[in-house]
N, C-alpha and C positions, 0 to 999 in steps of 0.2 A: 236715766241719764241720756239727753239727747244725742250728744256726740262727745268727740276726744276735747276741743275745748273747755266744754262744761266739765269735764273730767276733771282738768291740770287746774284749772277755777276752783273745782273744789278743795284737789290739794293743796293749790296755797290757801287756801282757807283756812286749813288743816294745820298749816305749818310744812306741808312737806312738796310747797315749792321746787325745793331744788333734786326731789325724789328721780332716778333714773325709773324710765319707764320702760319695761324691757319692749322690741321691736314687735313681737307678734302680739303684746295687748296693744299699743300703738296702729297695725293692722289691722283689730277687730272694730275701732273706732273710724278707721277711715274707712271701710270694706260697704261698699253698697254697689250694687246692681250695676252696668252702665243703661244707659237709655238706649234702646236699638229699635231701627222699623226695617220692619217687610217692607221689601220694596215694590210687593204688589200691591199694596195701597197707593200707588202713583201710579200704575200699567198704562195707562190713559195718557200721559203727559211724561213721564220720565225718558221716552222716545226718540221726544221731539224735542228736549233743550236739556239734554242728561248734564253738560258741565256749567250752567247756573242752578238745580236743580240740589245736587249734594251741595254745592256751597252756604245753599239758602236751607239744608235740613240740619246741617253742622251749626250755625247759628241760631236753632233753636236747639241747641244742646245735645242732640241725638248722638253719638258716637261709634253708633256699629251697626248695620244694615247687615239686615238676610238679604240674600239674592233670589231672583228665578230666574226661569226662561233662557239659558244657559245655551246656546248651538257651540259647535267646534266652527261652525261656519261665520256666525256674524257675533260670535262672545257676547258680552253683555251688554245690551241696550244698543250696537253696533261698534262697541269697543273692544281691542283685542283685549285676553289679559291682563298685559304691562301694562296700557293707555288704564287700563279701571280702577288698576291697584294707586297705579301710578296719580289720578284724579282722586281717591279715597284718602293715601297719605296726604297729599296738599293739604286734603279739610281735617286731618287729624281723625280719618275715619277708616274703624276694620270691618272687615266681615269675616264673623268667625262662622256662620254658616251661611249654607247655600240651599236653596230647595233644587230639585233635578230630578229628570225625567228617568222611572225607572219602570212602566210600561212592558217591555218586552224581557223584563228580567224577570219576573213575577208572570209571565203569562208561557215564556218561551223559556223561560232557565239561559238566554243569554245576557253571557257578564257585558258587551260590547258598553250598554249604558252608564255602569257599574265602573268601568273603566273611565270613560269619559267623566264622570263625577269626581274619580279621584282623583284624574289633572287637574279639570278645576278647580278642586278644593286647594290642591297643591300648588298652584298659580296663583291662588287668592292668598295664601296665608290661611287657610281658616282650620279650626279644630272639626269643625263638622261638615259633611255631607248628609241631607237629610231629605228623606222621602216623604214624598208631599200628599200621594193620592194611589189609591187600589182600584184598576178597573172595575167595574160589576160583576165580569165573566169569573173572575179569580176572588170573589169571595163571599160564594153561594152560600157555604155551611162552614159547619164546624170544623171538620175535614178539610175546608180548603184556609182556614184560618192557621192552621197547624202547616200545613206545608209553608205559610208564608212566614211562620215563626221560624223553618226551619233557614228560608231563604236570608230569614234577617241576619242571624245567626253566620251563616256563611258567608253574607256582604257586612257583615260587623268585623270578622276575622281579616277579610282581604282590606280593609280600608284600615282597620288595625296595623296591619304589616308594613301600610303606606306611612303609619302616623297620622289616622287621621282618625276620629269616631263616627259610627253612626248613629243616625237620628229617627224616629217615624212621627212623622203630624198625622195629628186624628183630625176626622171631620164628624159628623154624626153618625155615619153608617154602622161604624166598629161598635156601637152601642146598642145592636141588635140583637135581641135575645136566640138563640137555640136551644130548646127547653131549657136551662138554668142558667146557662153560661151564655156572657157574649163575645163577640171575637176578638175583643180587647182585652176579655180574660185572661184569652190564651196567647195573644202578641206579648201581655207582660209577664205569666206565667211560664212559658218555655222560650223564654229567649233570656240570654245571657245577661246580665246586667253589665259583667266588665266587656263585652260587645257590642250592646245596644240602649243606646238611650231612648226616651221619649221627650219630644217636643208637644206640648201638652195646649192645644185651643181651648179656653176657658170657655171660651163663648159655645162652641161645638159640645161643650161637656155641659154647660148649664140647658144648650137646646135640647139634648135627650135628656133633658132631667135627671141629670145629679146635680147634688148643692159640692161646689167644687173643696170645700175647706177639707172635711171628714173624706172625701175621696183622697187627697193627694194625701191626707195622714195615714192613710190604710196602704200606701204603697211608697212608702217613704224612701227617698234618694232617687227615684225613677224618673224624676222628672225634670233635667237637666236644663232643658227649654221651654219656653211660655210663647206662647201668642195672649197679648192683651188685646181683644177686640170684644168691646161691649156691644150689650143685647139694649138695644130701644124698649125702654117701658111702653109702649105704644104698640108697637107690631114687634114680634119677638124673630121676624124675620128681618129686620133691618139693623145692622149695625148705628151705633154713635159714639160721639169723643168720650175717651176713657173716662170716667168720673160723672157721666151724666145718664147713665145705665145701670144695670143690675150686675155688672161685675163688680164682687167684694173687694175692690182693691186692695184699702189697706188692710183687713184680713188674712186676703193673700199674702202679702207684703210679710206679714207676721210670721208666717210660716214659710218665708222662702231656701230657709236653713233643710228644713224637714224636706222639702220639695227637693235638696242638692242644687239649687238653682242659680247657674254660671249665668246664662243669659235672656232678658225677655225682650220681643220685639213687639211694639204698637201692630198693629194690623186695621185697618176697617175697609172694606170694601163695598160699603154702598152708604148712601143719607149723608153725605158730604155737606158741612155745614160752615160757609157758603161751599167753598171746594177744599181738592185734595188738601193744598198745602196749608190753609187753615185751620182743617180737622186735624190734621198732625203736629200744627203746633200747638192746640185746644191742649190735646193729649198728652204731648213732651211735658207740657208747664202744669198738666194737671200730678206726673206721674213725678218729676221734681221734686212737687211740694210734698207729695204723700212720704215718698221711699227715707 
């Protein structure tokens, strides 16, 4: 059954037309994904004309942008808070998370970053604050993998308290073995699930070689966020528009229940085909049609 249409189609087919259909199976047929992109797939241009910019990613259907790049000093993109949110409701558009700089919280144990994340989040509206990247210095071994489970832990609890969740994006590194284990073993083995989510790069997870379906089944609910950014048949170093790479989409797609998955954003960051804003609408209109 493709959707709730097809559904009430069939009951009057049936004869049972005039059937009440209680609200929550009603729900299960309208319930899909929204469309969201990282807004570092623009870094380059979103700068330089940020309020034609959302209005022109809202018309290709996009509805929820990640954030980066976050200062107290110049907000986002050179807009304060209000002015961002304030330019996202116009386009009908949220951000339920944000990436942000947590650097000196994982190298130094201070919360200063930690803090600044959780006004933003709380300025933005969003459910998540979510960490983007682990220096080199801070994640030598196994040992130093376990203290950053411990930290996630403790910036899960404080962002908790604000009302907000947290998040970790993997890139490849976390995929590096320590005789058996690697350190993404243990980022999702001793960190709390009701404190810490993961935001899961498919593309980062197909580069160290896992096939991503049987991964996200073997850790089911963990993976609350998605980056969709496909791998180039060509160079497995180059990103391209969602549907024309080795991301299993709608496979994924299949299993976004098992995954726990509230929300996925487009990502690409390189092999722009021509440029940014038509690789993202390539993507939007591929990911549409699949979901």
């Amino acid at each position: 059954m493709s959707n709730r249409r097809d559904f009430i189609k069939l009951l009057g087919a049936l004869g049972f037309g005039g059937l009440f259909i209680p609200q929550n199976l009603q729900a299960a047929f309208k319930a899909k994904t929204p469309i969201g992109l990282q807004l570092y797939t623009l870094r380059d241009v979103i700068g330089k004309n940020i309020e034609k910019i959302i209005p022109a990613i809202s018309k290709m259907g996009i509805t929820e942008v990640e954030t980066f790049d976050y200062s107290v000093k110049n907000g986002f993109f050179g807009l304060s808070i209000k002015d961002f949110v304030k330019l996202l409701s116009d386009n009908k558009i949220q951000a339920p998370s944000g990436h942000y700089e947590f650097g000196d919280y994982f190298a130094k144990q201070q919360d200063r970053q930690l803090k600044v994340a959780i006004e933003a989040g709380l300025g933005l509206g969003s459910q998540y604050i979510t960490i983007p990247w682990l220096d080199p210095p801070v994640r030598r071994s196994l040992d130093h993998y376990k203290k950053i489970a411990e930290l996630l832990n403790k910036a899960g609890e404080e962002a908790s308290k604000a009302g907000l969740k947290l998040a970790y994006h993997n890139h490849e590194f976390e995929f590096k073995k320590f005789g058996e284990q690697t350190g993404y073993d243990i980022m999702l083995g001793e960190t709390d699930p009701k404190l810490v989510d993961f935001e899961l790069d498919i593309y980062w997870l197909l580069y160290a070689g896992y096939d991503p379906i049987p991964f996200i089944k073997s850790h089911p609910k963990r993976f609350a966020l998605w980056h969709l950014k496909d791998m180039s048949h060509q160079n497995k170093n180059l990103n391209t528009e969602i549907g024309l790479g080795k991301l299993p989409v709608k496979d994924l797609f299949n299993i976004a229940k098992v995954s726990g998955l509230k929300h996925c954003f487009i990502e690409q960051e390189t092999n722009y085909q021509p440029n940014e804003m038509e690789s993202v609408r390539k993507s939007a209109a591929f990911i549409k049609k699949t979901m």
